[in-house]
PLY file of the C-alpha trace (Angstrom):
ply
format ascii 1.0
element vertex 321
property float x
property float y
property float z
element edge 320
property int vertex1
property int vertex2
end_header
-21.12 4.29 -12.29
-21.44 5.27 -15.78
-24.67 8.18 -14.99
-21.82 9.53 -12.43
-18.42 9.53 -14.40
-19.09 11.36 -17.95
-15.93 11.51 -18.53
-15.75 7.28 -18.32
-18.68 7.31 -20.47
-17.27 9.75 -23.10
-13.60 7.67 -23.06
-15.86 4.54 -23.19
-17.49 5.46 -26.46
-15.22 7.11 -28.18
-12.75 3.98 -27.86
-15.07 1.44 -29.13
-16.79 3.78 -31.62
-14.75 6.24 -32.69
-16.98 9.22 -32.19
-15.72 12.00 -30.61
-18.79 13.19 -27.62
-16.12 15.43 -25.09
-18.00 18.30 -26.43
-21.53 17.20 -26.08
-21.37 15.36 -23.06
-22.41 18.62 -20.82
-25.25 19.34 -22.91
-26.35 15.52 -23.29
-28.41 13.47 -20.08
-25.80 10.86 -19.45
-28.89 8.40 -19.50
-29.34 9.31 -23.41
-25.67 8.63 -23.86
-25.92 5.34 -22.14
-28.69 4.08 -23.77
-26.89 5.00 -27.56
-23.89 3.13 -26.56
-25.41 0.20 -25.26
-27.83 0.15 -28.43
-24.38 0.30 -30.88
-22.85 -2.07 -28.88
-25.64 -4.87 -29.74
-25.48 -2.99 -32.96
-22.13 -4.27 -33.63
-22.99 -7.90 -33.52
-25.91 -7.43 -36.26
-25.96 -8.56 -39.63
-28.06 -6.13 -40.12
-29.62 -3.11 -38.34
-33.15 -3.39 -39.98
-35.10 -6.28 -40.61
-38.08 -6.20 -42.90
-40.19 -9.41 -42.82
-42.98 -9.68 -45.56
-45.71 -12.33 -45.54
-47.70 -13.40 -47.96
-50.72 -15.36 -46.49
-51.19 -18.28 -48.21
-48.62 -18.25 -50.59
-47.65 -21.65 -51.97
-44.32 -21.88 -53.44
-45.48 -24.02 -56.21
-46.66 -21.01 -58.04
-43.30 -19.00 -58.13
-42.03 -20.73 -61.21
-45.12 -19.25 -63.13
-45.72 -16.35 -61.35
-45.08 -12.49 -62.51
-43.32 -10.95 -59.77
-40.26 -9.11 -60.99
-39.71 -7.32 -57.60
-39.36 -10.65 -55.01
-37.79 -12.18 -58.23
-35.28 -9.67 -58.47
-34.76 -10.26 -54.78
-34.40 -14.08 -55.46
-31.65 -13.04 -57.41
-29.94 -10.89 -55.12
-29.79 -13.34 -52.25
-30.77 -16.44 -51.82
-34.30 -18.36 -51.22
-35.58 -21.99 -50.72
-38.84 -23.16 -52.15
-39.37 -26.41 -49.94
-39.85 -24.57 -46.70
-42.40 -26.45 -44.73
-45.20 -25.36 -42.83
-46.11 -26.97 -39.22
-49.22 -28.93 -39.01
-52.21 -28.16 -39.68
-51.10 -26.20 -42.21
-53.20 -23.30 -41.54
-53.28 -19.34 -40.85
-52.33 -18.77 -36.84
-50.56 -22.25 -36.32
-48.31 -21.00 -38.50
-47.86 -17.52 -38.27
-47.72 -18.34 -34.31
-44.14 -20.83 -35.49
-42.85 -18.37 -37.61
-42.71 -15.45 -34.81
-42.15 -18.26 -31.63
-39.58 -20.11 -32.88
-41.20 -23.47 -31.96
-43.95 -25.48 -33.07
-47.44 -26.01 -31.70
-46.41 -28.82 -29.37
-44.57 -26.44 -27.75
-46.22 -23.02 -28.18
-49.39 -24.34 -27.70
-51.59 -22.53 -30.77
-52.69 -25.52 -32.50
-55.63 -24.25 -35.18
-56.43 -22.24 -38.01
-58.30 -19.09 -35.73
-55.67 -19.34 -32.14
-56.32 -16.48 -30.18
-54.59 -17.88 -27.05
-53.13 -21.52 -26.80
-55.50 -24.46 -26.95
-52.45 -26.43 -25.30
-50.80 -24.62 -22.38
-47.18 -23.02 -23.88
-44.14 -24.72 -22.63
-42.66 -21.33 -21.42
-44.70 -17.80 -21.18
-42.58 -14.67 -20.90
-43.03 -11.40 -18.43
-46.51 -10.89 -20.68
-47.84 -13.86 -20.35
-47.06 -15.55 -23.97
-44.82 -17.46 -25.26
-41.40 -15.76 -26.42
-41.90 -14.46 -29.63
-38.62 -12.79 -32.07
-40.22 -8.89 -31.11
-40.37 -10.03 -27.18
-36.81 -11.37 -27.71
-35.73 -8.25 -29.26
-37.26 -5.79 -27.11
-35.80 -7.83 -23.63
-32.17 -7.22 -25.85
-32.64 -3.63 -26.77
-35.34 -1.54 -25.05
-35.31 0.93 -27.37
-35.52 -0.54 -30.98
-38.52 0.75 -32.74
-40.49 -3.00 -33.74
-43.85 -2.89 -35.59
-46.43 -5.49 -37.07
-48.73 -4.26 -39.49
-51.01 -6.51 -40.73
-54.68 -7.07 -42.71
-56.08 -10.25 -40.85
-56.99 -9.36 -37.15
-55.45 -13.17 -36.17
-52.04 -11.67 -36.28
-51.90 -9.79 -32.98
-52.57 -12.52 -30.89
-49.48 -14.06 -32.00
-47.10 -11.32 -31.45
-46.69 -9.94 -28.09
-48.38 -6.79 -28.94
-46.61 -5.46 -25.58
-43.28 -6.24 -26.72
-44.28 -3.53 -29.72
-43.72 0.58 -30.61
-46.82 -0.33 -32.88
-49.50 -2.65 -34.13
-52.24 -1.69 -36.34
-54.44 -3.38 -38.59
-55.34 -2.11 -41.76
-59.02 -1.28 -43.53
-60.57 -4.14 -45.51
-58.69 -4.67 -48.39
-61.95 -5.48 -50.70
-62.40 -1.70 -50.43
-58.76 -0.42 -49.49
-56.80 -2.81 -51.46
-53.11 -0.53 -51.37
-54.04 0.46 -47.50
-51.87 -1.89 -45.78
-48.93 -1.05 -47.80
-49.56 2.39 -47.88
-49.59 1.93 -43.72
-46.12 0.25 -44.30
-44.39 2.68 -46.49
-45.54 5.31 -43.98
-44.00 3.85 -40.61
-41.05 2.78 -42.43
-40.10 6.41 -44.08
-40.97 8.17 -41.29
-40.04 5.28 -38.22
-37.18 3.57 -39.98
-37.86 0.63 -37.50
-35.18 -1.88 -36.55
-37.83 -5.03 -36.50
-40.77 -5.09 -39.07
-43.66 -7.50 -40.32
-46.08 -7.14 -42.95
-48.76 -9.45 -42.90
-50.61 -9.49 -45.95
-54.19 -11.52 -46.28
-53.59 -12.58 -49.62
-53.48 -14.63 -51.83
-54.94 -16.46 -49.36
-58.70 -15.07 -49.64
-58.46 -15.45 -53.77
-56.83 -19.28 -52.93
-60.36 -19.94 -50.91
-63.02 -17.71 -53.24
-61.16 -18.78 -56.78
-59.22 -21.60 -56.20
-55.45 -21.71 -55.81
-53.49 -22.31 -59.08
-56.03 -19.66 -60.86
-56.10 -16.90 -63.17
-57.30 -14.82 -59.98
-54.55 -16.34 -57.97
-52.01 -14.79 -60.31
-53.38 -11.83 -60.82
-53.36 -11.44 -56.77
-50.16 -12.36 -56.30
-48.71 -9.77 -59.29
-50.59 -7.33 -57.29
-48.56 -8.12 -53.82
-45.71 -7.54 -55.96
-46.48 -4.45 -56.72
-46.69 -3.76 -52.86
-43.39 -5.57 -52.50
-42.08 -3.26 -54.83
-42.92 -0.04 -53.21
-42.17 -1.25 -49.74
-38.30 -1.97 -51.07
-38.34 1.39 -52.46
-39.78 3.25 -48.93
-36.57 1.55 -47.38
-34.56 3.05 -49.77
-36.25 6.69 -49.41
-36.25 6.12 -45.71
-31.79 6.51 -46.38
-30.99 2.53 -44.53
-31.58 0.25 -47.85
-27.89 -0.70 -47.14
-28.24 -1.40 -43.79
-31.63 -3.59 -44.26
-32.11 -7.57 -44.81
-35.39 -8.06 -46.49
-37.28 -11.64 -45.90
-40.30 -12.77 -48.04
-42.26 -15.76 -47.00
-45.47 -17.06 -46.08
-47.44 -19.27 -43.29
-48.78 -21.64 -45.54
-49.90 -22.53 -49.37
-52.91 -24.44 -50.57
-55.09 -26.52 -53.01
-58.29 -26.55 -54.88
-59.76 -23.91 -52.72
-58.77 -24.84 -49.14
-55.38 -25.97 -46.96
-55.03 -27.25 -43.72
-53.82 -30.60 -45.16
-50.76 -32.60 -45.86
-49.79 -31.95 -49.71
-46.92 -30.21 -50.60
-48.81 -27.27 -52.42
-50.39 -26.92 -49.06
-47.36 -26.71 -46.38
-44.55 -25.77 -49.12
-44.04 -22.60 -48.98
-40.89 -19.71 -50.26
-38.83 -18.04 -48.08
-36.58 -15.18 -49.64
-33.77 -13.28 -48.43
-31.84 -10.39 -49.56
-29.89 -7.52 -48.12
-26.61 -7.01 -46.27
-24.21 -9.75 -45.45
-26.95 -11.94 -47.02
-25.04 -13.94 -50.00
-26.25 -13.86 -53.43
-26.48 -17.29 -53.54
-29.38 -18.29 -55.02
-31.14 -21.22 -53.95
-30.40 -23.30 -51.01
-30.93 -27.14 -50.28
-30.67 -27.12 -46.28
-34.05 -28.17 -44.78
-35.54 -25.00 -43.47
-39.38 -25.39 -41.27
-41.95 -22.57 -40.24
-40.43 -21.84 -36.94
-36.84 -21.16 -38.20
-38.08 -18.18 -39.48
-37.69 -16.63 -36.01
-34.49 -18.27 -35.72
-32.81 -16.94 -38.64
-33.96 -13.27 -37.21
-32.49 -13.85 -33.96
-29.48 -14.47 -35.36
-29.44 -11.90 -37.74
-29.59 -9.39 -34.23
-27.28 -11.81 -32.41
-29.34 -12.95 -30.57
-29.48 -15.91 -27.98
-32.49 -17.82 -28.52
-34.60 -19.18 -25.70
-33.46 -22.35 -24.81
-37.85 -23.13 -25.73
-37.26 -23.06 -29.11
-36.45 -25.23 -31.40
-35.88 -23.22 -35.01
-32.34 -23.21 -36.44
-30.77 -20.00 -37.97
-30.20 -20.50 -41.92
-26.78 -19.41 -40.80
-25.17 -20.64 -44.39
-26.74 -17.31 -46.14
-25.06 -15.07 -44.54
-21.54 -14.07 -45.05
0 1
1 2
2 3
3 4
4 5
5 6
6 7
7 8
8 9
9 10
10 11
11 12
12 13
13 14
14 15
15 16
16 17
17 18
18 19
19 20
20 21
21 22
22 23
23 24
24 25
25 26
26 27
27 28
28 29
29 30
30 31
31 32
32 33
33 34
34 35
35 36
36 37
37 38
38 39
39 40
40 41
41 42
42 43
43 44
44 45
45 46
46 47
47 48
48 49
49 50
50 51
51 52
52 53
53 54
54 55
55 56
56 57
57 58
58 59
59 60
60 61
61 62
62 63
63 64
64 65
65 66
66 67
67 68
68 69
69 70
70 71
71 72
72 73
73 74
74 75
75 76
76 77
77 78
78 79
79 80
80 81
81 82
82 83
83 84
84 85
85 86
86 87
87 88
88 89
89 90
90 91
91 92
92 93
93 94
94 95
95 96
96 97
97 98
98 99
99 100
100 101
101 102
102 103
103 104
104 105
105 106
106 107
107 108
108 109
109 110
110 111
111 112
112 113
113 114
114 115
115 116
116 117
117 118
118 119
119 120
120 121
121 122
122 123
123 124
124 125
125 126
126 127
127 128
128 129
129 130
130 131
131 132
132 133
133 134
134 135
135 136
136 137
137 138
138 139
139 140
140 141
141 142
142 143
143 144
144 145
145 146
146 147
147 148
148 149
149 150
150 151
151 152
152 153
153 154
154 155
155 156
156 157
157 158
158 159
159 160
160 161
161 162
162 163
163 164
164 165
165 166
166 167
167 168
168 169
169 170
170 171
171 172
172 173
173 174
174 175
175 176
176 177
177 178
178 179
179 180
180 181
181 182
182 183
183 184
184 185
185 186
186 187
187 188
188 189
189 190
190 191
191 192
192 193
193 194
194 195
195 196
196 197
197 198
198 199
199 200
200 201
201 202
202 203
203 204
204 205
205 206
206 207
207 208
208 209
209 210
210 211
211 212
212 213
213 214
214 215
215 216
216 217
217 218
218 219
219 220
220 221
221 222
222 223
223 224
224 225
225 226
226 227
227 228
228 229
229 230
230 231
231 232
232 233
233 234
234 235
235 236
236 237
237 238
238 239
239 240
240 241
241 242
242 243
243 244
244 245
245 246
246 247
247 248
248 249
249 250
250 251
251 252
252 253
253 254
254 255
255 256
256 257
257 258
258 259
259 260
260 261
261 262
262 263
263 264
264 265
265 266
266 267
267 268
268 269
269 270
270 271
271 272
272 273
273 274
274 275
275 276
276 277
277 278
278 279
279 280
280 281
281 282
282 283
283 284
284 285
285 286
286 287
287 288
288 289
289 290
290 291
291 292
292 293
293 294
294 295
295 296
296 297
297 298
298 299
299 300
300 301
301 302
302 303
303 304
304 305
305 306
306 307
307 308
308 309
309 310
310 311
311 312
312 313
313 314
314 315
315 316
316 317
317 318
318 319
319 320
C-alpha cells in the first residue's frame, strides 16, 4: 500500500518526522523512502543511534585502580561503570565472548571452552543461520539496513558472532608486528561507515597476562597502550560528526592470575564494564549485580529491542536516563 500511494507515504513521514519530502517524492524509489522511515521509526525508540562496544581481552578489573588510562578513565567519569562484573564459567576467551554477544550463558548457548568454534552442547535455540541469537542477529532481524561490524585480532571471535548477520568482519594482522593495525582498521570503518552496531575485540592484555604474568610491569604498560587505542577510537567517532549520538561500552570477557585464567578467583572472572554517551547518566559507579551475558542485554535495550525469550541477561536499565 505504501510502494503505491506516495502521497500516504509522504503525509506519513512528514507527520511523525517533521521533514518535508512532497518535493522529492517523484524523484525518490518509494522503496528508499520506505525503508528511511521505517529505520527512524525504530530510531525513535533508541537511546542511542550508535553503539560502540570495546573489549579488552583479558582485562581484569582489579588493575583499574592502578592503571594509567586517562581516556576509559575519563569515560568512567562521564558515565557510569561497575568493577564486579562477573564472567561465566570457565572463565575463559570464547565462553565468554560467546555470553557477552548471546545474551545467555553456556548452559544455554552451548560454547562451553576456552577455543568454541561451534557448541560443544547443542544451543537451546539457533536462529535462520544456524546459531544461537546473538545482539548483531537481533539487530539486523529489527533493522535490515543498519551498518553492524566486528573487528577483531583473535580469529575465535567470528565464530561467536553471526558473521551473516554482519556489513563486515575482518580480522586484523598480528599485532606482534602490527601493533596499531586493529585500531587503525577501526578508526577507518567508523569515519568512513559511521556504523550503527560496533565491536572491537582487542587480544590484549590477555597475551602479556599469559607471557608476563598478570599484575606486571608488562601488563601495565599493555594496557596504557590500549588506551591509547581507546583514545583515538573516541576521537574517530567524533571526526566521523555522531559523537553525540553514540554510547560507548568498555569491557572485557575475562581477567586473570599469575599467568593463566580459566579459574574461580575474582582477579580471574571480575572484570569492568564502562559506559558513557547519550542518555547514559554520569553516575559513576554502580552496585547492581551485572554478569557476562547482560552485556547483550543492556545493547538490546539501548536499540529497543525485545530480547529473545532464550536469553537470560538483564538490561543495566538504571544508567540510562
Amino acid at each position: 500500500r505504501l510502494a503505491a500511494d506516495g502521497q500516504f507515504l509522504t503525509d506519513l513521514i512528514n507527520k511523525y518526522l517533521g521533514i518535508p519530502l512532497s518535493n522529492i517524492t517523484d524523484t525518490l524509489p518509494s522503496a528508499i523512502l520506505i525503508a528511511f522511515f521505517t529505520f527512524s521509526c525504530f530510531a525513535q525508540n533508541w537511546k542511542a543511534d550508535h553503539v560502540f562496544l570495546i573489549g579488552l581481552d583479558g582485562w581484569g578489573a582489579y588493575s583499574v585502580e592502578k592503571a594509567e588510562m586517562p581516556n576509559v578513565k575519563t569515560l568512567m567519569d562521564a558515565g557510569c561503570y561497575t568493577l564486579k562484573k562477573r564472567s561465566v564459567l570457565p572463565s575463559s576467551s570464547a565462553v565468554n565472548w560467546a555470553s557477552m554477544f548471546m545474551g545467555a550463558g553456556p548452559e544455554l548457548h552451548g560454547y562451553t571452552e576456552w577455543g568454541s568454534k561451534t557448541p560443544e552442547l547443542p544451543s537451546r535455540v539457533v536462529n535462520e543461520h544456524h546459531i544461537f541469537p546473538t545482539i548483531f542477529s537481533e539487530l539486523r532481524k529489527a533493522v535490515p539496513d543498519a551498518e553492524i561490524g566486528v573487528l577483531y585480532e583473535w580469529d575465535g571471535i567470528k565464530y561467536l558472532v553471526d558473521t551473516l548477520a554482519l556489513n563486515y568482519h575482518v580480522q586484523a594482522p598480528d599485532y606482534n608486528l602490527y601493533p596499531a593495525a586493529l585500531c587503525e582498521m577501526a578508526c577507518k570503518y567508523i569515519t568512513e561507515k559511521k556504523p550503527v552496531l560496533t565491536a572491537i575485540c582487542f587480544d590484549n592484555p590477555d597475551h602479556v597476562g599469559h607471557v608476563d604474568g598478570h599484575d606486571t610491569p608488562a601488563y601495565y604498560a599493555k594496557l596504557k597502550e590500549l588506551d591509547g587505542y581507546v583514545g583515538r577510537i573516541v576521537d574517530a567517532i567524533k571526526e566521523a560528526g555522531i559523537y553525540d549520538n553514540s554510547i560507548i561500552i568498555v569491557t572485557a570477557d575475562h581477567g586473570g592470575i599469575n599467568k593463566g585464567h580459566g579459574g574461580k578467583t575474582m582477579q580471574e572472572m571480575e572484570t569492568p564494564f564502562i559506559i558513557a554517551g547519550k542518555n547514559v547518566k554520569k553516575g559513576g559507579i554502580f552496585d547492581e549485580s551485572m554478569m557476562q551475558f547482560d552485556c547483550a542485554s543492556t545493547v538490546a535495550f539501548i536499540f529497543g529491542l525485545k530480547q529473545p525469550q532464550v536469553w537470560i541477561g538483564r538490561p543495566m536499565i538504571q544508567l540510562f536516563k
